[in-house]
C-alpha positions in Angstrom: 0.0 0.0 0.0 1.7 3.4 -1.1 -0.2 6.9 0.4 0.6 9.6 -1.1 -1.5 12.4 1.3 -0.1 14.9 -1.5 -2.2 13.2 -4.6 -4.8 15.2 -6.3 -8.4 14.8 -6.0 -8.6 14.0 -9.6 -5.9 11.5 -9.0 -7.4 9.7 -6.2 -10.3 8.6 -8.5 -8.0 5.7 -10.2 -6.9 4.8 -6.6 -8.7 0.8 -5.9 -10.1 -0.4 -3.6 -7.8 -0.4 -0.8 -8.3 -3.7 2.0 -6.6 -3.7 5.0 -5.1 -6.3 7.1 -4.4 -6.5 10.7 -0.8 -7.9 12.5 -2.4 -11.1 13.3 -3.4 -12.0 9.7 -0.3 -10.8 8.2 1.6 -13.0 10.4 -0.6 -15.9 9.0 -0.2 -14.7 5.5 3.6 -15.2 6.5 3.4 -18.4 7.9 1.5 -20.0 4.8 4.1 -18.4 2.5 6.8 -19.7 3.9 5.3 -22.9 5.4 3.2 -24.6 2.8 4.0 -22.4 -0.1 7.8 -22.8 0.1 8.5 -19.1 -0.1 12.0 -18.0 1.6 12.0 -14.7 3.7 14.6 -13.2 1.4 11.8 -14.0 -2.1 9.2 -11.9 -0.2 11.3 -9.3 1.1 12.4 -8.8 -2.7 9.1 -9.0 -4.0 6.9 -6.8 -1.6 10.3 -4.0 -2.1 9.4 -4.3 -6.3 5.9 -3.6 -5.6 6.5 -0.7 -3.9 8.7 0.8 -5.7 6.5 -0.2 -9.3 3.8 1.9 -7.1 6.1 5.0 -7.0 7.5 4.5 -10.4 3.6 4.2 -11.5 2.5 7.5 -10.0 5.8 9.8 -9.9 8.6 10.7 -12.7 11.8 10.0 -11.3 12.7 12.6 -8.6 14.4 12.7 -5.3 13.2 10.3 -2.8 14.3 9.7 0.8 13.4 6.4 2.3 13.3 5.6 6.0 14.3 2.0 6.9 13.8 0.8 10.4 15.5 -1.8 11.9 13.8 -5.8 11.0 11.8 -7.0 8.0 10.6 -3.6 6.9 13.2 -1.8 6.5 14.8 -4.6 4.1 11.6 -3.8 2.1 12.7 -0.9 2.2 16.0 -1.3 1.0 15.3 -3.1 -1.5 12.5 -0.4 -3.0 15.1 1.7 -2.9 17.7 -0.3 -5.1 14.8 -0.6 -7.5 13.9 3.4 -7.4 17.3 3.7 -8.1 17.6 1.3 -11.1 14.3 3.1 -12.3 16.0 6.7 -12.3 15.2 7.9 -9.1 17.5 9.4 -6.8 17.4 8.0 -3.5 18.9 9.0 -0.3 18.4 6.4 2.5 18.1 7.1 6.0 18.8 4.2 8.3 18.3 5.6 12.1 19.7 3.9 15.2 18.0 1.5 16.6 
């Protein structure tokens, strides 16, 4: 999911459906990927970084982008958006606070 609270109203018409899920049923999304489905940490990490950065690459010409990575799964997400952004023509400046 990529917010933009900057998009115009005209934009936000194209925007889907958005659904929502909680901690508790990501975690189980998770566990079936990389239980029963045979997917490896490092194959989801890669693909939910693509998606986001084929979101920003969708909506935005490349630009200047900082990216905020925490420390755990979601910040490699976003590291690897950022690699992407930057193989897309984006300019990216990554900011990796302290844990």
């Amino acid at each position: 999911f990529f917010f933009d609270p900057f998009l115009s109203s005209e934009m936000a018409g194209d925007v889907p459906h958005l659904t929502y899920v909680n901690a508790a049923q990501s975690q189980a999304i998770d566990d079936e990927l990389m239980g029963e489905r045979g997917f490896s940490i490092d194959c989801l990490m890669e693909l939910a970084g693509l998606s986001v950065a084929c979101a920003v690459q969708k909506q935005y010409t490349p630009c200047k982008l900082c990216i905020v990575c925490g420390p755990g799964n979601n910040g490699g997400d976003g590291l690897v958006a950022a690699r992407h952004l930057c193989h897309f023509g984006f300019t990216v400046t990554i900011v990796y606070p302290k844990a």
